[in-house]
C-alpha positions as CSV (number, residue, x, y, z in Angstrom):
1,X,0.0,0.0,0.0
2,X,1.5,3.4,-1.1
3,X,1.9,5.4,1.5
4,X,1.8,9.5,1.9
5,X,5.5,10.6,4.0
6,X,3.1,13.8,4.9
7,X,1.4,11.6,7.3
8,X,1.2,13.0,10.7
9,X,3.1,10.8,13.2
10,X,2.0,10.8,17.0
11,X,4.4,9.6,19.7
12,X,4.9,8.0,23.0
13,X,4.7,9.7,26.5
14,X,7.5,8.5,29.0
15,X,9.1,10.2,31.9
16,X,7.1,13.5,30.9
17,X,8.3,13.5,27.4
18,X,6.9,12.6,23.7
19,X,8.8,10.2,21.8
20,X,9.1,7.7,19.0
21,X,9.8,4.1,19.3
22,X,13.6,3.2,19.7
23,X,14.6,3.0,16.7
24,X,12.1,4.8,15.1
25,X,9.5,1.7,14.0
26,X,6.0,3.3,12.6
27,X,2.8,1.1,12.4
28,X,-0.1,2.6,10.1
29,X,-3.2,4.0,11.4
30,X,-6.3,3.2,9.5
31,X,-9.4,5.2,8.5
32,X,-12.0,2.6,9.0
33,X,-14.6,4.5,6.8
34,X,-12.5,4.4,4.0
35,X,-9.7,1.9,4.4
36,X,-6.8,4.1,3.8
37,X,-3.4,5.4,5.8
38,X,-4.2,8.3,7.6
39,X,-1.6,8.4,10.5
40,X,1.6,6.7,11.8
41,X,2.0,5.9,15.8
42,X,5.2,3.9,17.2
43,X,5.8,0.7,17.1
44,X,7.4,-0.1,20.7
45,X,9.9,-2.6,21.8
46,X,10.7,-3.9,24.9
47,X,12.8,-1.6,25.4
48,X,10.4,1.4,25.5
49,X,8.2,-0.7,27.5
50,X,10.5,-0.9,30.3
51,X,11.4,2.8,30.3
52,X,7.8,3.7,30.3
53,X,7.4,1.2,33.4
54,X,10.6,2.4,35.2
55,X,9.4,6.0,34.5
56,X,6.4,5.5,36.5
57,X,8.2,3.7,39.1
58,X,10.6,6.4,39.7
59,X,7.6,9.1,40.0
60,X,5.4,6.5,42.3
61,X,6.9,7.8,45.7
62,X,6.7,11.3,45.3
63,X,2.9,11.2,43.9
64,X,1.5,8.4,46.8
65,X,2.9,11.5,48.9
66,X,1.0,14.2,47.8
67,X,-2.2,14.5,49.5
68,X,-5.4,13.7,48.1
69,X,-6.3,17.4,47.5
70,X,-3.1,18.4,45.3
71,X,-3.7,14.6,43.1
72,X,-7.4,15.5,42.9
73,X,-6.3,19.7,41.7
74,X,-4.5,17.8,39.0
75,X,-7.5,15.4,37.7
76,X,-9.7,18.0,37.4
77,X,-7.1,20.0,35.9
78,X,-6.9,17.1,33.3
79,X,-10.7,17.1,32.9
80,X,-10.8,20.9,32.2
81,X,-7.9,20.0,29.4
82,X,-10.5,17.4,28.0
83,X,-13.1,19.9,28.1
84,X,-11.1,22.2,25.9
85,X,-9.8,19.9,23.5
86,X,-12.7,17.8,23.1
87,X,-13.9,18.3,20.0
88,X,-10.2,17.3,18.2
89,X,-10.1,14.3,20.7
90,X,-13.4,13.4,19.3
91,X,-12.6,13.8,15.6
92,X,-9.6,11.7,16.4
93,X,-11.4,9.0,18.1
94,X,-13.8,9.3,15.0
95,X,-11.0,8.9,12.3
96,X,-9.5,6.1,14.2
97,X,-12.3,3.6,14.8
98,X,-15.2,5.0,13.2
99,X,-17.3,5.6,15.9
100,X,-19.5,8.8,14.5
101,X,-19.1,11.8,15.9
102,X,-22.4,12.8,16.7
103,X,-21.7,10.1,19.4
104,X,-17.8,11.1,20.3
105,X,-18.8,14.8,20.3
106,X,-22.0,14.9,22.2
107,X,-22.1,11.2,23.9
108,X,-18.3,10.3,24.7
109,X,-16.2,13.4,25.5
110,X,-18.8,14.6,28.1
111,X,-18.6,11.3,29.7
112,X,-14.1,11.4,29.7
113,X,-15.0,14.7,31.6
114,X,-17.1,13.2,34.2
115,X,-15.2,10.2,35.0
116,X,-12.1,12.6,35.5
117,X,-14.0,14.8,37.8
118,X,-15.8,11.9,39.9
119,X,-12.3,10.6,40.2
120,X,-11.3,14.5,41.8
121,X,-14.1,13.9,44.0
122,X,-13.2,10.6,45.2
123,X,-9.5,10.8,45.7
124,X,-10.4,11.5,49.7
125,X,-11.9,8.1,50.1
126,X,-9.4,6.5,48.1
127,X,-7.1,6.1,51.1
128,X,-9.4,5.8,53.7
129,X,-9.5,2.9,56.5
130,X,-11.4,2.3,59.2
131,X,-11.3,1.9,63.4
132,X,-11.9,-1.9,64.7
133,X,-11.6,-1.2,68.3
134,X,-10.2,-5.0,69.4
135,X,-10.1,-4.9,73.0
136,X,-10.2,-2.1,75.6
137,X,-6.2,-2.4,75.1
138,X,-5.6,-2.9,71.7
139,X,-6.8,-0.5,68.9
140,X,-7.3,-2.0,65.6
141,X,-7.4,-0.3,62.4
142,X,-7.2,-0.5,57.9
143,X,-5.0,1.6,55.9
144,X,-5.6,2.0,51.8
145,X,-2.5,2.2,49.8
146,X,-2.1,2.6,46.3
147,X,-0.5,-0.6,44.8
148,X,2.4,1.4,42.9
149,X,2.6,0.9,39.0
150,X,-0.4,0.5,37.6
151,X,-0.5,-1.1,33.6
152,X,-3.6,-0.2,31.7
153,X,-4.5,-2.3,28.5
154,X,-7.2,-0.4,26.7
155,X,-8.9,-1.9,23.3
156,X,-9.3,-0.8,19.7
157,X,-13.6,0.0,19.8
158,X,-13.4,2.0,23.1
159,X,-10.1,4.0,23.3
160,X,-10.5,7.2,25.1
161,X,-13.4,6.0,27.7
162,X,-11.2,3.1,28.5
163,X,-8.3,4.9,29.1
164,X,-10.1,7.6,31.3
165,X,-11.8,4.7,33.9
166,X,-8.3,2.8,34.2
167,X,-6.3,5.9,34.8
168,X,-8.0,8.6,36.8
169,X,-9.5,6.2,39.2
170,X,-5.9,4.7,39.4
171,X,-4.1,8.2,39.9
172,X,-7.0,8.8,42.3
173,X,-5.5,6.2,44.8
174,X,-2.1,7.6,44.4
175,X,-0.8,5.2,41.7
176,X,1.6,5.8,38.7
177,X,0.0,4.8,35.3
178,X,1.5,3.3,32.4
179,X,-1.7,3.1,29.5
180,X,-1.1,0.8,26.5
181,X,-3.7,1.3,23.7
182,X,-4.2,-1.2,21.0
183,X,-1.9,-0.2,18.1
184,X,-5.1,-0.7,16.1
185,X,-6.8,2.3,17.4
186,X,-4.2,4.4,19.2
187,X,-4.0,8.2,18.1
188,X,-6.6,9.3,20.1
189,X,-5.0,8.4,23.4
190,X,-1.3,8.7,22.3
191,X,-2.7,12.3,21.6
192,X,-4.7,12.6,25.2
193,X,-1.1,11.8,26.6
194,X,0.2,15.0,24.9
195,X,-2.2,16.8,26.1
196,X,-1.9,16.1,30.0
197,X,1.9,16.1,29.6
198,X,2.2,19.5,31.6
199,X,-0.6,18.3,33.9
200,X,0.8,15.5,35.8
201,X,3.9,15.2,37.4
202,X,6.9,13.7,35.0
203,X,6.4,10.2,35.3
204,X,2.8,9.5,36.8
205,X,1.2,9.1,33.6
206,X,2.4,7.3,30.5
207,X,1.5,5.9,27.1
208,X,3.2,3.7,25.3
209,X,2.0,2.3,21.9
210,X,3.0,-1.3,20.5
211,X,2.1,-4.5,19.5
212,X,0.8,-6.9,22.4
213,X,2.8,-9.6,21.0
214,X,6.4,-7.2,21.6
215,X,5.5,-5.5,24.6
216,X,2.6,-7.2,25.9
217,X,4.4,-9.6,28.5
218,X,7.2,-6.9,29.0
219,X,4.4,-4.5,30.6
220,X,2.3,-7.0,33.0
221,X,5.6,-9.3,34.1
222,X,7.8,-7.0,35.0
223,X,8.7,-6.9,38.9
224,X,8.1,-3.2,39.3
225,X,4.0,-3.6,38.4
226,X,1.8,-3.9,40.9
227,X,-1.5,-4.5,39.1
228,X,-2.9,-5.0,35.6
229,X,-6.1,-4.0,34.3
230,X,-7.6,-5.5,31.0
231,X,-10.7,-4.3,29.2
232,X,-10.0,-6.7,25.9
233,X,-11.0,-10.4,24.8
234,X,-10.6,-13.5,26.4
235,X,-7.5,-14.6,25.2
236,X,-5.6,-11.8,25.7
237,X,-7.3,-12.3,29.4
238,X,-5.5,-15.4,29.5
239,X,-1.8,-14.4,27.9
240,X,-1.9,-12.2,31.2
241,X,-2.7,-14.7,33.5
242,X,-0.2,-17.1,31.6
243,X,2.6,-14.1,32.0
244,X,1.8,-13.5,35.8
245,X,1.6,-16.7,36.7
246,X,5.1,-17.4,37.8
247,X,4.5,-14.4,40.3
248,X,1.0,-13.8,40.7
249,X,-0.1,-9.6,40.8
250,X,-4.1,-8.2,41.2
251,X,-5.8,-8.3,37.9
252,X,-8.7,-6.4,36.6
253,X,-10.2,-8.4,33.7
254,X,-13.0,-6.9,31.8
255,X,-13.9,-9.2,29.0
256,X,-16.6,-10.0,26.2
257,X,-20.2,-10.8,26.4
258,X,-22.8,-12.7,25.1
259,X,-25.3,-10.5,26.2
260,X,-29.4,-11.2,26.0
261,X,-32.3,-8.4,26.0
262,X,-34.8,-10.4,27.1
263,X,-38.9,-8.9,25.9
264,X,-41.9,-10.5,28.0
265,X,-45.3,-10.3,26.8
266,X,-46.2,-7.1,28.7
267,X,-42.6,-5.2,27.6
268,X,-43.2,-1.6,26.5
269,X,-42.3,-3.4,22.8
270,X,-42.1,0.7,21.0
271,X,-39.8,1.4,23.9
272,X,-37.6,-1.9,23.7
273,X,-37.3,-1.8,20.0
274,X,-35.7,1.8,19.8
275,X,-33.4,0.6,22.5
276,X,-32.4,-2.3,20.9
277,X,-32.1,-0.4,17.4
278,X,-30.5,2.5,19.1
279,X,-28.0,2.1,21.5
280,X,-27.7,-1.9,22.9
281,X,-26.3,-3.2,19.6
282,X,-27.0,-1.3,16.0
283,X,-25.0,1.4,17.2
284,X,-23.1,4.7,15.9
285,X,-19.8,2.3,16.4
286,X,-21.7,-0.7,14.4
287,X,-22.4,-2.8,18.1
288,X,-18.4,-2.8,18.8
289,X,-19.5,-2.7,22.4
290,X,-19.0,-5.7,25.0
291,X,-22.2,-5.0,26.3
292,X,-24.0,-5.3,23.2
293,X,-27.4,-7.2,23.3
294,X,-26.4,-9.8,20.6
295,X,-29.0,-12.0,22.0
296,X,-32.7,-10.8,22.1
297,X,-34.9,-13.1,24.0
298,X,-38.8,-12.7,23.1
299,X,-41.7,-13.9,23.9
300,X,-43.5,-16.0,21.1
301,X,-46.4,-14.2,21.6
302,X,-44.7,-10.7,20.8
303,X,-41.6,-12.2,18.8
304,X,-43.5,-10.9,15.1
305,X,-44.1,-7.6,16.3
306,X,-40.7,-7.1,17.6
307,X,-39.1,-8.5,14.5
308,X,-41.2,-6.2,12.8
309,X,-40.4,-3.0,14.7
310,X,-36.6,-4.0,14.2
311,X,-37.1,-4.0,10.7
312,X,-38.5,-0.7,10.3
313,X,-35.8,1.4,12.8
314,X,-33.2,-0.4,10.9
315,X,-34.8,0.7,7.2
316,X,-35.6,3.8,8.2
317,X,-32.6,5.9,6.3
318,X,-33.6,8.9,8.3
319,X,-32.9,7.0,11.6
320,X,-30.2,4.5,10.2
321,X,-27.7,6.5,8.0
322,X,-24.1,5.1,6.3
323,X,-21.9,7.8,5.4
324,X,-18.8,10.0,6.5
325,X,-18.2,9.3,9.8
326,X,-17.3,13.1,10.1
327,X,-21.0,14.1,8.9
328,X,-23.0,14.5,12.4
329,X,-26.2,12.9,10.5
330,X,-24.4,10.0,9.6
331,X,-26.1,7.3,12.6
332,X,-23.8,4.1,11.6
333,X,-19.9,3.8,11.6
334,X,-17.8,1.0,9.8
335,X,-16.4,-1.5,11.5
336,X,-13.1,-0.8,13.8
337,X,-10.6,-2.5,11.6
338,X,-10.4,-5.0,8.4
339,X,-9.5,-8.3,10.9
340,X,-12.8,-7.7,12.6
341,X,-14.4,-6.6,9.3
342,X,-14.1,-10.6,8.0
343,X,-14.9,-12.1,11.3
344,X,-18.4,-10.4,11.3
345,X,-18.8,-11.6,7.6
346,X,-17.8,-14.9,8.3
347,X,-20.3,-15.0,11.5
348,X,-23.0,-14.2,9.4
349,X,-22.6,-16.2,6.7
350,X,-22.3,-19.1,9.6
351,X,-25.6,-18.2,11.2
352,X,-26.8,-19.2,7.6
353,X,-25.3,-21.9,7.1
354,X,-25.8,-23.2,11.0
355,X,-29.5,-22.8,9.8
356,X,-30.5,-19.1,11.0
357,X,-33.1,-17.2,9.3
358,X,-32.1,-13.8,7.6
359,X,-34.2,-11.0,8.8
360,X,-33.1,-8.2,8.1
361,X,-29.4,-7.0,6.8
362,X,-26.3,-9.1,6.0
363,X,-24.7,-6.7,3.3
364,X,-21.5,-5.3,3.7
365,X,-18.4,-3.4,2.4
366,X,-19.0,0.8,1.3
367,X,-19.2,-0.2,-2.5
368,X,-22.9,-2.1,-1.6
369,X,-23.7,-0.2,1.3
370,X,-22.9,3.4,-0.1
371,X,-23.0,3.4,-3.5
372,X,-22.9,7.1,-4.3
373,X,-19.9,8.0,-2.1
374,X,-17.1,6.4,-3.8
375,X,-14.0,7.7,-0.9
376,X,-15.7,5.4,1.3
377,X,-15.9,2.0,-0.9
378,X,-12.8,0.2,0.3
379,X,-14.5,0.7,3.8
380,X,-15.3,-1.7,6.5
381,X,-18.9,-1.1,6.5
382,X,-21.5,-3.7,7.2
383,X,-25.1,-3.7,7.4
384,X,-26.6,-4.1,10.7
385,X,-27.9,-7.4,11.0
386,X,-30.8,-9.7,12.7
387,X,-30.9,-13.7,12.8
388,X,-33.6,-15.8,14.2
389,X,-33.6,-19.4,15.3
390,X,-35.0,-21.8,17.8
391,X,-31.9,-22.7,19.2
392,X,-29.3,-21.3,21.7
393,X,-27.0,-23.8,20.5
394,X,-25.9,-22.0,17.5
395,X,-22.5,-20.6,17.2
396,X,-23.4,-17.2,16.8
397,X,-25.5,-18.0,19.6
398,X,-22.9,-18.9,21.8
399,X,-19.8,-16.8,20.9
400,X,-18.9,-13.0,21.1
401,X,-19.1,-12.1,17.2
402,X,-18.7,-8.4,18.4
403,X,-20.4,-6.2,15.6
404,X,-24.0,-5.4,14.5
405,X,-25.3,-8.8,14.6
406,X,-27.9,-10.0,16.7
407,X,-30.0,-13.4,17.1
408,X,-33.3,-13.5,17.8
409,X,-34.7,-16.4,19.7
410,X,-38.5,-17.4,21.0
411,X,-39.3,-18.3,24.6
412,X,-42.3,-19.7,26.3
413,X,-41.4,-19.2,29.8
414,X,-40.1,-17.1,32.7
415,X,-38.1,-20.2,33.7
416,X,-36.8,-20.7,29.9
417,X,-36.2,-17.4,29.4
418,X,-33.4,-17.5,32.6
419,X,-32.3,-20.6,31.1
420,X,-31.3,-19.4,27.6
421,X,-30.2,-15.9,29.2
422,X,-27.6,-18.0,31.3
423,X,-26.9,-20.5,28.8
424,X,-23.4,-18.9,27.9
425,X,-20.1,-18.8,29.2
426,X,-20.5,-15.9,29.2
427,X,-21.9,-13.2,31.6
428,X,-21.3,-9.3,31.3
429,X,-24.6,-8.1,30.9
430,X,-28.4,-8.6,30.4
431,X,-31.6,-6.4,29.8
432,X,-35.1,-7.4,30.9
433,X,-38.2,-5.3,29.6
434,X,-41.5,-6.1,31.9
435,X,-44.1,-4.1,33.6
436,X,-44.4,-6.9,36.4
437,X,-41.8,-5.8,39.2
438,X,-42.3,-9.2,40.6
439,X,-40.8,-10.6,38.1
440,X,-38.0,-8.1,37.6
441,X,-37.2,-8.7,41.0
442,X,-37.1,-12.4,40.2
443,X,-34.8,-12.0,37.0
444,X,-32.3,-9.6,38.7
445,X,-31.8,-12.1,41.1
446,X,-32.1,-15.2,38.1
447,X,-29.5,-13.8,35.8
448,X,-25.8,-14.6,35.8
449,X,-24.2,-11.4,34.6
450,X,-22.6,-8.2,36.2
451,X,-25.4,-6.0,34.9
452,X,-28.9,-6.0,34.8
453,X,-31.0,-3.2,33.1
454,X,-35.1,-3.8,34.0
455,X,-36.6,-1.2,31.1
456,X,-33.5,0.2,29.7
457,X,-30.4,-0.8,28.2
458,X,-26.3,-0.1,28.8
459,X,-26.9,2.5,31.5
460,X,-23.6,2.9,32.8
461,X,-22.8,5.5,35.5
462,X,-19.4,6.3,37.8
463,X,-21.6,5.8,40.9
464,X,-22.1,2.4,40.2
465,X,-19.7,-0.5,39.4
466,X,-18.6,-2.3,36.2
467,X,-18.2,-5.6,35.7
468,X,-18.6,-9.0,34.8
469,X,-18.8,-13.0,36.1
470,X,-17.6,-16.1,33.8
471,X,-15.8,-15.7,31.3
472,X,-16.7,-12.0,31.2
473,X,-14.1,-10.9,33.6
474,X,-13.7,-10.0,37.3
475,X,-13.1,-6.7,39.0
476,X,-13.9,-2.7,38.2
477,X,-12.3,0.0,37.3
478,X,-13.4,1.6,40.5
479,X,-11.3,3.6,43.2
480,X,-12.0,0.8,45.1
481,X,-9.9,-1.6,42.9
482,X,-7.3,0.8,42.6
483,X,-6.3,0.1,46.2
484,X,-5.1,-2.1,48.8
485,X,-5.9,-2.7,52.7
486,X,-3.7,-3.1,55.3
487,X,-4.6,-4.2,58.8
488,X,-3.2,-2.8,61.3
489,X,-3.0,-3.3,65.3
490,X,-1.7,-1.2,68.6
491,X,-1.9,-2.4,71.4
492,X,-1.8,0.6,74.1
């Protein structure tokens, strides 16, 4: 692929200061809408891995010193910074995964502000123990520490909102930070890292850019890091846990999902389908999303009218729009990069061939999708997509496909529903539409997953936690995670 040399080339932070990869290795940045070069970031080695690591090690004891006023003064600093910048750290996030910016501008960069400023607020408790008076002589008592170098691994579909829960919530607790994008998607954080150069201490923050498979092991097994945090697939999940095994360290694992929307016969069905059309899997970042509803559970009595609904959103070209993810009325992105492109295609043609019935969708790339816009053919665009079948046993039933594809599959019962919900490996999230608060009582407790939503779908908030059971991970990116207890006993 020819290549432009004007391409602009973004850099490393370490130690307080931008730089290349040693050496000077590039990897290519592509523009998902369109398939073409449009920037350069570095291609780290072990080496730069270990100075961004020993760069945050150095900094650690001066920043678990400060107190929890001067470390908060400096995230809300960094979320005024956001604040000013966002609408180039939304065009950037845009251009580098194709997630539109009518949601970067007005959805995402509003949220990277809060999460930096709920992280301010929270730095006070991030360190606070508690009195356990033992016996009349002896005074027991908990200190929270920070753990020391903390290694962020953030993924390609979520870049900047990843990077903000792992490392103000980490620099909240008085850690040092080392974030590693994907090298997929890594522009707008390597350029978020420029931008809070001046605002941290040298040292506290750094971002380092590189493929997993160089610098992957060099960043979670090296002695100086204290604790890892994954948002990412499975089997990255377990390349860590292979890596640390030797000497075991605190790991935050946010994986996939297999997620189910499950509709009873009394659900608000105009409400639920604009939620599952909107923003739970055919979504402005084409259902990229771990959360994503990729399994809607119906009722048989109901399961026409919600296929039918579906169908409508998704035709609707006035609600559903391909086009220049750039263009605020454009509604639906590509996909993130051209690997992920051909997995989705190949998942729905094996829904077919598995036996699953074609709904609605199944077309992709920018030459079928968007005929008259001929910048955008070589794209990784794909039609959102619905499947229906009987059983839970497919493949696409049963593995993350992560794009905008869901199944559809008909229940009878309360208890079948619960069955086929849990009926995964998988358990990240679930959504549960009723008018009966009996029963979604009964299904929040039923339901083996980290999230429930009862009439609403991914509604995500700082005040509450983040996370999943099975093979969907364990721990949050919470202040609370971000630091360790220490008991502690006097005896007078």
């Amino acid at each position: 692929m020819a290549v432009s040399t004007d391409l602009k080339e973004y850099h490393n932070l370490v130690g307080g200061e931008l730089r290349g990869a040693t050496g000077g290795a590039l990897t290519d940045s592509i523009d998902p809408s369109t398939g073409k070069v449009w920037a350069r970031v570095p291609k780290s080695s072990k080496e730069d891995a270990v100075a961004a690591i020993e760069a945050a090690q150095h900094a650690f004891p001066a920043w678990k010193a400060l107190s929890a006023g001067e470390r908060a003064a400096c995230l809300r600093d960094a979320a005024e910074v956001i604040a000013s910048n966002g609408g180039e750290l939304a065009a950037l996030e845009t251009q580098d995964n194709g997630w539109v910016i009518r949601e970067t501008t007005y959805g995402l960069i509003p949220v990277l502000q809060q999460v930096w400023l709920d992280a301010a607020a929270k730095a006070t408790e991030a360190n606070r123990g508690q009195t356990v008076p033992m016996s009349p002589t002896t005074l027991g008592y908990t200190l929270r520490e920070p753990y020391g170098v903390v290694v962020g691994i953030t993924p390609w579909n979520a870049p900047l909102f990843t990077f903000a829960i792992k490392a103000a919530y980490a620099l909240a607790a008085g850690n040092t930070v080392v974030i590693k994008p994907s090298e997929q998607a890594a522009v707008s954080s390597l350029h978020l890292g420029k931008l809070l150069k001046d605002v941290f201490p040298e040292g506290v923050l750094n971002v380092i850019c590189g493929p997993g498979s160089q610098i992957g092991d060099t960043l979670v097994e090296h002695p100086a890091v204290s604790k890892v945090s994954l948002t990412g697939s499975g089997g990255t999940a377990s390349s860590i846990a292979k890596a640390t095994a030797g000497k075991p360290k605190p790991l935050i694992l946010e994986l996939g999902g297999k997620s189910a929307n499950i509709l009873f016969e009394d659900a608000n069905i105009e409400k639920a389908v604009e939620a599952i059309s909107t923003h739970s899997i055919f979504t402005g970042n084409s259902g990229q999303l771990c959360v994503g509803s990729s399994r809607l559970l119906v009722h048989r009595s109901i399961i026409d009218q919600v296929a039918d609904g579906v169908k409508n959103y998704l035709a609707n070209p006035d609600l559903k729009k391909f086009g220049p993810t750039m263009d605020p009325s454009t509604t639906t992105g590509p996909i993130a990069n051209k690997s992920q492109f051909e997995t989705i295609k190949s998942y729905i043609q094996l829904g077919l061939d598995e036996g699953a019935e074609l709904v609605y969708g199944g077309r992709s790339g920018g030459a079928e999708l968007i005929s008259d816009r001929s910048d955008l053919a070589d794209g990784y665009w794909i039609e959102p997509t619905l499947l229906k079948t009987e059983s839970n046993e497919l493949r696409v039933c049963q593995e993350e496909i992560f794009g905008p594809v869901a199944v559809m599959i008909p229940f009878d019962t309360e208890e079948e529903a619960i069955a086929l919900a849990n009926g995964t490996e998988f358990g990240l999230a679930a959504g549960v539409w009723t008018t009966d608060l009996s029963r979604a009582h009964r299904m929040i407790s039923a339901l083996d997953s980290g999230n429930v939503w009862v009439n609403t779908y991914a509604r995500v908030g700082t005040d509450l936690p983040f996370g999943g059971v099975k093979s969907s991970g364990f721990g949050t990116d919470s202040i609370e995670d971000y630091s360790r207890e220490k008991a502690c006993v006097i005896e007078l």
